[in-house]
Structures are given as structure tokens and as C-alpha cells.
KEMAR-330072 format. One record per atom (N, C-alpha, C): x negated, y, z negated; residue in three letters. Coordinates in steps of 0.1 Angstrom, whole numbers, padded with zeros to 4 digits, always signed. Atoms other than C-alpha are relative to their C-alpha. Example, Ala and Ser with C-alpha at 12.3 -4.5 7.8 and 13.67 -1.06 7.14 Angstrom:
// residues 2
-0009-0012+0000ala-0123-0045-0078ala-0009+0012+0000ala+0009-0011+0000ser-0137-0011-0071ser+0008+0011-0008ser
// end
This chain:
// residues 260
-0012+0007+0001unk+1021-0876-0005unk+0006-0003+0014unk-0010+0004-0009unk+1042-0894+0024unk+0012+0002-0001unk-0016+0002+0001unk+1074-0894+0036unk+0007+0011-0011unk-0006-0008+0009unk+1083-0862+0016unk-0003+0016+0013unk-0003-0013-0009unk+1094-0830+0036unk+0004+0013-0007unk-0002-0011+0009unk+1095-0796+0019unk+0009+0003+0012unk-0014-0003-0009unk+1127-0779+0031unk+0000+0017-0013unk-0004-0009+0012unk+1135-0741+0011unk+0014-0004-0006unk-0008+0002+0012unk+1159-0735-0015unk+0015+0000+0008unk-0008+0004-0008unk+1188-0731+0012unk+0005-0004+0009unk+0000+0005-0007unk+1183-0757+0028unk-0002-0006+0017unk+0005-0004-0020unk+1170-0745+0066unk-0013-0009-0001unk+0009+0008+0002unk+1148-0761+0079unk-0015+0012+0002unk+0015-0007+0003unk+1109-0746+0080unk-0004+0000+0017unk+0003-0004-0017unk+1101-0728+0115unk-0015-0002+0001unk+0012+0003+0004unk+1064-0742+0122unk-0004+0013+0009unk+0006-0011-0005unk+1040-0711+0126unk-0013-0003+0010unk+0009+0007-0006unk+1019-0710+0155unk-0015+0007-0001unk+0014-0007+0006unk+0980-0700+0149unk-0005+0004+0017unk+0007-0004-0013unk+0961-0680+0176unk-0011-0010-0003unk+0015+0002-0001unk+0929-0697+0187unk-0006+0011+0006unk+0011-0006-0001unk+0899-0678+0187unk-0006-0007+0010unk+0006+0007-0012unk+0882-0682+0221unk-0017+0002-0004unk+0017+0002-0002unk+0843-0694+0222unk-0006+0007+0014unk+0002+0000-0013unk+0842-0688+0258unk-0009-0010-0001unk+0014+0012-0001unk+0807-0707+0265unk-0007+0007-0012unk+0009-0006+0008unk+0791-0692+0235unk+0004-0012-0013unk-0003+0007+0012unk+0786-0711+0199unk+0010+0003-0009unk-0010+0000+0004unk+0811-0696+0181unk+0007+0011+0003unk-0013-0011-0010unk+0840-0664+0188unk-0009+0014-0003unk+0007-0015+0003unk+0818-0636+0168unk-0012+0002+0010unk+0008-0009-0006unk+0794-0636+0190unk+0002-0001+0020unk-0007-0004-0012unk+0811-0642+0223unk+0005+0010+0003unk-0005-0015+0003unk+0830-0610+0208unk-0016+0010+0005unk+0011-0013+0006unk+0794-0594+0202unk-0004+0001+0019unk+0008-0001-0011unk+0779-0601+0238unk+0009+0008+0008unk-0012-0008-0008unk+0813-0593+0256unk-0001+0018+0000unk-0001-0014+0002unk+0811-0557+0241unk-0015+0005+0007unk+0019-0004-0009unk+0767-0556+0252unk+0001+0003+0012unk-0002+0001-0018unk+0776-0565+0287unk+0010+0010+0005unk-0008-0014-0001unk+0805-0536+0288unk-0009+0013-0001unk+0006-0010+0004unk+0782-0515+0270unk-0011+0005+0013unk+0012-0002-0014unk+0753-0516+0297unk+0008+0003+0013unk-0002-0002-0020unk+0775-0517+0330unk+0010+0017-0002unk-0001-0016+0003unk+0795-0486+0313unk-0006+0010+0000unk+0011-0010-0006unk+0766-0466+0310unk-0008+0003+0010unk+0004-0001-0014unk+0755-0475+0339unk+0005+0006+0014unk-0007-0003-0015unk+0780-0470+0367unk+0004+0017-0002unk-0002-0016+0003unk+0787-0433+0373unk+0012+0004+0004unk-0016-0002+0001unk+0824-0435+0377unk+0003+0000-0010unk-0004+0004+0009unk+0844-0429+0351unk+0015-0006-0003unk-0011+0001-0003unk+0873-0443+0365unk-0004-0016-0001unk+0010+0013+0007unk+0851-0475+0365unk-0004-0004-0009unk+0006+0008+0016unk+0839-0476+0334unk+0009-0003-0008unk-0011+0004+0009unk+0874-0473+0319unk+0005-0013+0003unk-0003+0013+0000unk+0883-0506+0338unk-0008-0006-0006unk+0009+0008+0007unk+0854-0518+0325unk+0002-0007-0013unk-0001+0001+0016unk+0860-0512+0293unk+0013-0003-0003unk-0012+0007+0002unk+0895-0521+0292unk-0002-0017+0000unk+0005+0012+0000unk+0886-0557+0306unk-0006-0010-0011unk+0007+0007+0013unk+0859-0562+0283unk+0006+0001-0017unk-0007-0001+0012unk+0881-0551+0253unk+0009-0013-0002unk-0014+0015+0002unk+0908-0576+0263unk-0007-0009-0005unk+0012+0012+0005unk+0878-0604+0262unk-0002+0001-0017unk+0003+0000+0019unk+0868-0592+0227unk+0011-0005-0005unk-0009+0005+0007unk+0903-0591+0216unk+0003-0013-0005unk-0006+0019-0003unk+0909-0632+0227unk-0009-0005-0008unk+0010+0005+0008unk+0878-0637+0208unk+0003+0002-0015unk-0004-0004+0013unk+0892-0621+0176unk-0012+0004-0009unk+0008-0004+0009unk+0864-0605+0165unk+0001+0012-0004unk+0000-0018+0002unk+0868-0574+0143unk-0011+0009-0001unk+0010-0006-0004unk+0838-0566+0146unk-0004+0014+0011unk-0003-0006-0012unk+0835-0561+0178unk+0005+0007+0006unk-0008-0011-0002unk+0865-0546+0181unk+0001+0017-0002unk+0007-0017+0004unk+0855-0515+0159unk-0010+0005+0006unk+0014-0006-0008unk+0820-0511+0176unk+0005+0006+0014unk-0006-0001-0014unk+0842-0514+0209unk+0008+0014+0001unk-0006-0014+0000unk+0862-0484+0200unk-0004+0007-0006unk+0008-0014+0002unk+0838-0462+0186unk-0010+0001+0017unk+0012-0003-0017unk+0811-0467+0221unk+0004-0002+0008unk-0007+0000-0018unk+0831-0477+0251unk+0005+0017+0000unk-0004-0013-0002unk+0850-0440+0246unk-0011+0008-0001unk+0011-0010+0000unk+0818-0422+0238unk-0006+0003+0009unk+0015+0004-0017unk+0797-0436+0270unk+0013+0008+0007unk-0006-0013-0007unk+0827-0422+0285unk+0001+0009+0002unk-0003-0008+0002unk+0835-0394+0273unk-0016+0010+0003unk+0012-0002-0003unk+0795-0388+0278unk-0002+0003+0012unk+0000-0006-0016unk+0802-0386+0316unk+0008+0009+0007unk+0000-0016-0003unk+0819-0356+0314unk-0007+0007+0009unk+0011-0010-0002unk+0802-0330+0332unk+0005+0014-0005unk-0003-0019+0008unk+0797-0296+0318unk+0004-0005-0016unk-0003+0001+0013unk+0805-0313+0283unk-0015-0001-0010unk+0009-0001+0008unk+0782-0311+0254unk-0004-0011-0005unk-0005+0015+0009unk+0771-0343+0240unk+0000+0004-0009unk+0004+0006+0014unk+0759-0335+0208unk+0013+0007-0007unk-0020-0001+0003unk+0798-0319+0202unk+0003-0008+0000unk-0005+0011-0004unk+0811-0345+0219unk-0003-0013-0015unk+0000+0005+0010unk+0793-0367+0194unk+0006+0003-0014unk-0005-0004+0012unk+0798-0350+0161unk+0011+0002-0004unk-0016-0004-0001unk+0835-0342+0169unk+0006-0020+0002unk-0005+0014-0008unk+0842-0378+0187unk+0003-0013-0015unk+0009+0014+0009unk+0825-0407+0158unk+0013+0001-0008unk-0008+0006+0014unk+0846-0398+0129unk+0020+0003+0005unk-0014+0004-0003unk+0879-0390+0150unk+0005-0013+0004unk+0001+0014-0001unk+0875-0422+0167unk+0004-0009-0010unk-0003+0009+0010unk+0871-0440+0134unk+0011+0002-0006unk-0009-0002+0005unk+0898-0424+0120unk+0015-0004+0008unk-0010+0007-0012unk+0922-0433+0153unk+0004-0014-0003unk+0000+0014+0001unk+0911-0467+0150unk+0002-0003-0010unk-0002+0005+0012unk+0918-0473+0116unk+0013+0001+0001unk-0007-0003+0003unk+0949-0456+0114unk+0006-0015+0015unk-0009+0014-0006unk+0962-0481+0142unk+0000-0011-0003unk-0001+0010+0004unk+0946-0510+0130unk+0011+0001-0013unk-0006+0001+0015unk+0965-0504+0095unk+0017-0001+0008unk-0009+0002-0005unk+0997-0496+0116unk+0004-0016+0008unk-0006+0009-0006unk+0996-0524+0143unk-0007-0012-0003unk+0008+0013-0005unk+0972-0550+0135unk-0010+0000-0020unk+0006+0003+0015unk+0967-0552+0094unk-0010-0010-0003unk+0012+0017+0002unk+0952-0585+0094unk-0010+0005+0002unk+0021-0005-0002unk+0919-0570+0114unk-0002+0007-0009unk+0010-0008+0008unk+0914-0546+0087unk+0002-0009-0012unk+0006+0015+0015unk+0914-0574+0060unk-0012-0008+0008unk+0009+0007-0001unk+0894-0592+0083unk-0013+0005+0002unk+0012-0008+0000unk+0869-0569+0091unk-0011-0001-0012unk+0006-0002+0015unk+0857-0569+0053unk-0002-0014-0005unk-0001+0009+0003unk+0863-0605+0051unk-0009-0010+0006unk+0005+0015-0006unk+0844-0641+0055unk+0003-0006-0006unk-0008+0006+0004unk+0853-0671+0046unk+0001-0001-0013unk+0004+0002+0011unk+0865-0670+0013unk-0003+0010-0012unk+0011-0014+0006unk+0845-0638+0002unk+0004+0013+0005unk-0001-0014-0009unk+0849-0600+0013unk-0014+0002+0001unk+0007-0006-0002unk+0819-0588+0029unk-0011+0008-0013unk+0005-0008+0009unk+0810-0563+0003unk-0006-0009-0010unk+0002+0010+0016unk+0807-0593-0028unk-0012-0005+0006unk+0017+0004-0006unk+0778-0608+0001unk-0009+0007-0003unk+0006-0014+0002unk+0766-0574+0005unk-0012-0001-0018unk+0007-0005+0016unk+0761-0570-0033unk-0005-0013-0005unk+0010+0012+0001unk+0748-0607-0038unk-0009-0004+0004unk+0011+0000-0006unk+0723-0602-0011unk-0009+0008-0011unk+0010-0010+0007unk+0712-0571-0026unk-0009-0007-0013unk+0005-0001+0014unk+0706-0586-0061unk-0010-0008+0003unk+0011+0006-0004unk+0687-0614-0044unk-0014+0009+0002unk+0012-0009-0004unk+0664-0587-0030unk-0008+0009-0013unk+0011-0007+0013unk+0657-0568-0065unk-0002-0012-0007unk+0008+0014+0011unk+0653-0607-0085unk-0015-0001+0008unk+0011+0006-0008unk+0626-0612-0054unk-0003+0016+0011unk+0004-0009-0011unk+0610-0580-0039unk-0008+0000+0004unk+0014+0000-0011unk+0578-0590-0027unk+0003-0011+0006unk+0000+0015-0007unk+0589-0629-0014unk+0015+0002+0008unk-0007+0004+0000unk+0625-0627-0011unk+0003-0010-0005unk-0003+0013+0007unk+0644-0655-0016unk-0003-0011+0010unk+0000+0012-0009unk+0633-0676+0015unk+0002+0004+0018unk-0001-0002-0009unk+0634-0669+0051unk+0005-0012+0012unk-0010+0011-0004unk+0663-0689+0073unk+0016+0002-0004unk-0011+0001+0007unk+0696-0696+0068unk+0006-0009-0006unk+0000+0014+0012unk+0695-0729+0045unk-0008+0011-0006unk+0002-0011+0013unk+0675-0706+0020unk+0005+0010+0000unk-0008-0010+0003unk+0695-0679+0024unk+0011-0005-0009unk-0010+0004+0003unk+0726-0701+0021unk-0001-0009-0018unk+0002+0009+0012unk+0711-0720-0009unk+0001+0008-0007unk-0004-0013+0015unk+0705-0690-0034unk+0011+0006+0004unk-0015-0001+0005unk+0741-0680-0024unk+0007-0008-0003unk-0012+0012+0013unk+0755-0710-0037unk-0005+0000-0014unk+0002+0000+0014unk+0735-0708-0068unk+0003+0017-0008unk-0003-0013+0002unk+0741-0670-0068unk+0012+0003-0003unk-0016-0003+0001unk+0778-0671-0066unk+0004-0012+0000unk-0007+0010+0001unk+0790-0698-0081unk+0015-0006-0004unk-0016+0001-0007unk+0823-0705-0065unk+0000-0008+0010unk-0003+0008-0008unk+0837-0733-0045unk+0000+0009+0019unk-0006-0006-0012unk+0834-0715-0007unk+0002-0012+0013unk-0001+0011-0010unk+0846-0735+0021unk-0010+0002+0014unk+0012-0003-0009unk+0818-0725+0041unk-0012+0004-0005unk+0011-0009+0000unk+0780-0720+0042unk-0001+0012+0004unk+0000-0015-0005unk+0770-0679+0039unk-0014-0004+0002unk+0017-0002-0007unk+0738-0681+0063unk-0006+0011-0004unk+0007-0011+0003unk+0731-0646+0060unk+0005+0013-0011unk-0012-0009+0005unk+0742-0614+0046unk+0006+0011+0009unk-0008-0009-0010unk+0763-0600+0077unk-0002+0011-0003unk+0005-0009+0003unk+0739-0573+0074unk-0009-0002+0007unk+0012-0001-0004unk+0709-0568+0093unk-0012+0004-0007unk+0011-0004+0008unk+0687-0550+0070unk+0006-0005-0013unk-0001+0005+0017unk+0702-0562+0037unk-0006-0018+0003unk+0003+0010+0004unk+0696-0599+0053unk-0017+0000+0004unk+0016-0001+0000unk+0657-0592+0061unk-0003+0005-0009unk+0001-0001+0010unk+0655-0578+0029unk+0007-0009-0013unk+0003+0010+0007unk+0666-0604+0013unk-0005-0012-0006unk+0010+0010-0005unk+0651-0631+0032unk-0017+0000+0001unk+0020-0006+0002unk+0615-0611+0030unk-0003+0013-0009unk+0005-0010+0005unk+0617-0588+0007unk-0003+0014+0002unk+0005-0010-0005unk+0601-0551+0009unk-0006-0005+0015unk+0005-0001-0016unk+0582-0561+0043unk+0013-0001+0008unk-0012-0004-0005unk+0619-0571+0053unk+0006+0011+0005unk-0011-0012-0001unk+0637-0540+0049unk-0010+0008+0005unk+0005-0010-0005unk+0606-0521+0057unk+0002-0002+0016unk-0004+0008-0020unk+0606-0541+0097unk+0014+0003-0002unk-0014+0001-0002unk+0642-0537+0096unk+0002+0015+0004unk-0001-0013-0003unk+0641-0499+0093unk-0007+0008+0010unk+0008-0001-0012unk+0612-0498+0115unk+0007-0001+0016unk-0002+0005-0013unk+0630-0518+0143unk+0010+0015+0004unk-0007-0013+0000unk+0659-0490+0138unk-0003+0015+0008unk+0006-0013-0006unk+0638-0460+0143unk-0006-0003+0008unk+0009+0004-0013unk+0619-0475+0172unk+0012-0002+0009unk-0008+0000-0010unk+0654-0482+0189unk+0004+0012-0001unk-0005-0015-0002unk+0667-0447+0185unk-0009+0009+0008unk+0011-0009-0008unk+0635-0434+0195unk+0002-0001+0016unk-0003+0004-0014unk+0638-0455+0229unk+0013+0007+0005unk-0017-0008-0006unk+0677-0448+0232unk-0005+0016+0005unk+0001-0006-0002unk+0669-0416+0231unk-0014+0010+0014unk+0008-0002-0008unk+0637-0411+0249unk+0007-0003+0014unk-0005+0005-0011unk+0653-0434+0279unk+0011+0004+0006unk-0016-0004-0001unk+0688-0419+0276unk+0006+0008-0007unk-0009-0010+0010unk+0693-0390+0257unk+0009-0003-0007unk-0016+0003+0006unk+0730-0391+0243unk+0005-0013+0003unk-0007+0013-0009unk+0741-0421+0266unk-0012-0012-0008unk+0010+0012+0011unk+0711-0440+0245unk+0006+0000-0010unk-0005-0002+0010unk+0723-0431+0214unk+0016-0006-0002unk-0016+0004+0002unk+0759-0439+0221unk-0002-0016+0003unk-0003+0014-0008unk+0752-0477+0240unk-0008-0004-0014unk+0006+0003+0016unk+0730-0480+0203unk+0007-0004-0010unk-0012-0003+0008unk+0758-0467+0181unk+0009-0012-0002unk-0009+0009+0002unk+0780-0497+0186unk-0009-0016-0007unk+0012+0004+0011unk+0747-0519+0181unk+0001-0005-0015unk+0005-0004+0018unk+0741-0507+0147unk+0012-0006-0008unk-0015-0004+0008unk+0781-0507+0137unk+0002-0020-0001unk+0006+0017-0003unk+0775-0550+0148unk-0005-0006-0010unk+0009+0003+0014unk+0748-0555+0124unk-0001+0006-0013unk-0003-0003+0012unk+0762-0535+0097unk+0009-0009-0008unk-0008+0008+0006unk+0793-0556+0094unk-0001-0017+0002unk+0001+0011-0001unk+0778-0587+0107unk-0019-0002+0003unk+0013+0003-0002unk+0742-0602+0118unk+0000-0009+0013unk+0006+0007-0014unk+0736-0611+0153unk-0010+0007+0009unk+0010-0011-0005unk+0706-0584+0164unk-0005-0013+0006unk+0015+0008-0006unk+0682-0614+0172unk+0005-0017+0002unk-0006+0008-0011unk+0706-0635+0188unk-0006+0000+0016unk+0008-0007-0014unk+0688-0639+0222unk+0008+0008+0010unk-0008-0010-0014unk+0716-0629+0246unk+0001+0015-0012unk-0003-0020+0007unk+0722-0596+0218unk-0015+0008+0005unk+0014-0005+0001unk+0682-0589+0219unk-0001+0000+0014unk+0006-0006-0011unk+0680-0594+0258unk+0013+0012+0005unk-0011-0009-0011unk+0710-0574+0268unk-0004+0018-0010unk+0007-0017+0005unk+0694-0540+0244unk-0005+0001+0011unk+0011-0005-0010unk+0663-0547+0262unk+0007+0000+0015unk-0004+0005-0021unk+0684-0555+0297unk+0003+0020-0002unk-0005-0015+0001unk+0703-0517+0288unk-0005+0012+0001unk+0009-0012+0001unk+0676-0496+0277unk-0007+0001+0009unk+0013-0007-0004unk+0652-0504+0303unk+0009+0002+0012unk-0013-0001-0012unk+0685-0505+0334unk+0002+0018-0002unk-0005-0016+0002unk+0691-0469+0315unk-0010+0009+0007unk+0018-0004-0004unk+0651-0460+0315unk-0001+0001+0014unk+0003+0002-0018unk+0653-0466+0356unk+0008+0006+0003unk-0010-0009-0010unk+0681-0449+0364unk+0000+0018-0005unk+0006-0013+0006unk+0668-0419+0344unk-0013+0005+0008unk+0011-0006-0006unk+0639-0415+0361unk+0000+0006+0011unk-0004-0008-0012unk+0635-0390+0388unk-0012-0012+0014unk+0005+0009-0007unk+0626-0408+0423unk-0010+0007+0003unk+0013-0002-0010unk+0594-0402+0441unk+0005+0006+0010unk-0005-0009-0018unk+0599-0374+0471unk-0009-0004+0008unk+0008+0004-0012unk+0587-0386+0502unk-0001+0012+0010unk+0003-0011-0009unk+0570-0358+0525unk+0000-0005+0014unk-0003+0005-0016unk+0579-0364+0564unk-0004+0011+0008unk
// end
């Protein structure tokens, strides 16, 4: 309709609300500008051996995430930027550190987001339209109707049997299932999920082999990425692992003594 102005019931007039933009930076869209921003923190945090440094670090790169609005990222960001820190302690324990740290952390961060910042914990669970979990369990079912094919491998065959799967108007195509292992298992079936678990235990192995605890932690946020979203095999996500692990792997290594 024209020429027609909604006004409320006592006649004020209507304060127009203003919407953040989600920043791209130079990336395709904000989630994974969020995702890379936190990679690139992640690496130079474990890296530098200040930890007066790495907090700038990680403050910086947090802001970045934030502008990007990804909740994602955000949570991965505040479970592993504090840990890599908290990791360069000396004289501290990690595997304390860890087991004490993960779920106070989560518990910190929740409890604020719910205090100062409600919306991210809707959004977090949320895509467009859908809550996470309803994908979740729509992928899955895909995967037991089709366990040796899947349903198609891509994100037009993904997206296609979720429109016949959940048949509901959504204002967006769901490519995947903002899952890593649920969407290669649904996309391939058993060999899916079996490669998927594989990839897993082959990065932990590395993390760890290359970086003890400080592997395990620059991982940890990783995993928490591809649990609530799917960007592992994004190239900049995939080279900045391999940039981390093997930058970690070299600075672990003891040098060669030279005899004079």
C-alpha cells in the first residue's frame, strides 16, 4: 500500500531502528571473515611468547570478530584465545589448566552472553529461519534414509533434499548442515562420517605431537567452528591449520648445536 503511514495507538510518531551491518571485510560473506579473523589470532597467539602480546592480540582480533557478528566465532574465540594464554604460564599445568579452564570458560561466556548480549545466544542456534538443531536433525535423517550414497555431494544436493525434507517456506538456501561431520555424512554417507572422524583424529594426533597442550588448545576452537557451523575446507580455514600446526611444529623443535 501507498501513501499510508502506521503511527501507534497514541499517536507518536515511530522512532526508525537502526540495524548493525555485519562486516565482510574482503571475504565472501561475515561468518567466515569472523572464522579466519579468530585462525589468524589463533596462530600468532600461540606463537609469540609474550603474553602481554598475545592478549593484545587477542583483544584486537576479538573486536574484528565482534564487527563481523559472528557467534560463532565468538564462542570458539572465548573458549581458545584464553587457553593459548593461559597455556603460557610457566610452572602451570596444562592438563589442569585445561580440564578446570573449558567448562568455566563456557560457563563465563554463556552467562554473559545471556546477561549482556541475548540475541548471540539465539543466534548462535540459529540460521535463517531454522534453529541449527532442526538442520542438525534433518541432516541426520538424510544420512540413515541414505547410508551408503548419501544424499548427493555439494551444496545444490544438499540444499535440494532440504527443501524436499523440510517442507517449509525458508528464505534462504541451507547448503550444508553447519556441521562438519553430520554434513559429510550426509553428503557421503558412512565413508563421510568415517573421513570426517578420521580427519579429526589425525588433527589431534598432529596438535598434539607438534604442540602438546598449545596443539590441542589452537584445535579446540577449530572443532567448536565446525560443530556449530561448516567452514573446515574453506581454503583460507584449511591453510591457516596447516600454516599453525607446521609454524607450531618449527618452533618446537630443538635447534641444531653448533660445535666451535
Amino acid at each position: 500500500m501507498r501513501n499510508v503511514e502506521l503511527v501507534p495507538g497514541d499517536g507518536s510518531s515511530i522512532e526508525p531502528v537502526q540495524s548493525i551491518t555485519r562486516r565482510s571485510l574482503w571475504f565472501s560473506y561475515p561468518n567466515l571473515a569472523g572464522h579466519v579473523l579468530l585462525l589468524v589470532a589463533l596462530t600468532l597467539v600461540s606463537l609469540t611468547p609474550s603474553i602481554r602480546l598475545g592478549l593484545l592480540i587477542a583483544v584486537i582480533a576479538m573486536g574484528g570478530v565482534a564487527s563481523t557478528q559472528s557467534a560463532t566465532a565468538l564462542v570458539a574465540g572465548l573458549v581458545g584465545l584464553p587457553l593459548l594464554l593461559v597455556l603460557k604460564v610457566k610452572g602451570a599445568s596444562p592438563k589442569r589448566i585445561l580440564l578446570i579452564a573449558i567448562p568455566v570458560l563456557y560457563l563465563l561466556g554463556f552467562a554473559g552472553a545471556v546477561v549482556f548480549a541475548p540475541q548471540l545466544v539465539e543466534s548462535v542456534l540459529e540460521s535463517p529461519g531454522l534453529t541449527r538443531v532442526q538442520i542438525w536433525r534433518t541432516a541426520w535423517k538424510g544420512f540413515l534414509a541414505h547410508p551408503l550414497t548419501g544424499v548427493g555431494f555439494g551444496g545444490e544436493e544438499f540444499s535440494d533434499y532440504f527443501a524436499s525434507a523440510y517442507p517449509r517456506n525458508l528464505p534462504d538456501a541451507i547448503p550444508n548442515a553447519h556441521n562438519l561431520w553430520l554434513t559429510h555424512a550426509s553428503e557421503l554417507g558412512v565413508a563421510g562420517l568415517l573421513a570426517s572422524l578420521w580427519l579429526t583424529g589425525g588433527l589431534l594426533i598432529l596438535g598434539w605431537n607438534w604442540g602438546r597442550w598449545h596443539g590441542i588448545a589452537f584445535l579446540l576452537p577449530v572443532f567448536i567452528l565446525n560443530t556449530l557451523d561448516y567452514s573446515f575446507f574453506s581454503w583460507w580455514i584449511l591453510f591457516l591449520v596447516i600454516l599453525g600446526l607446521n609454524l607450531m611444529r618449527g618452533s618446537a623443535e630443538p635447534q641444531p648445536h653448533i660445535q666451535r
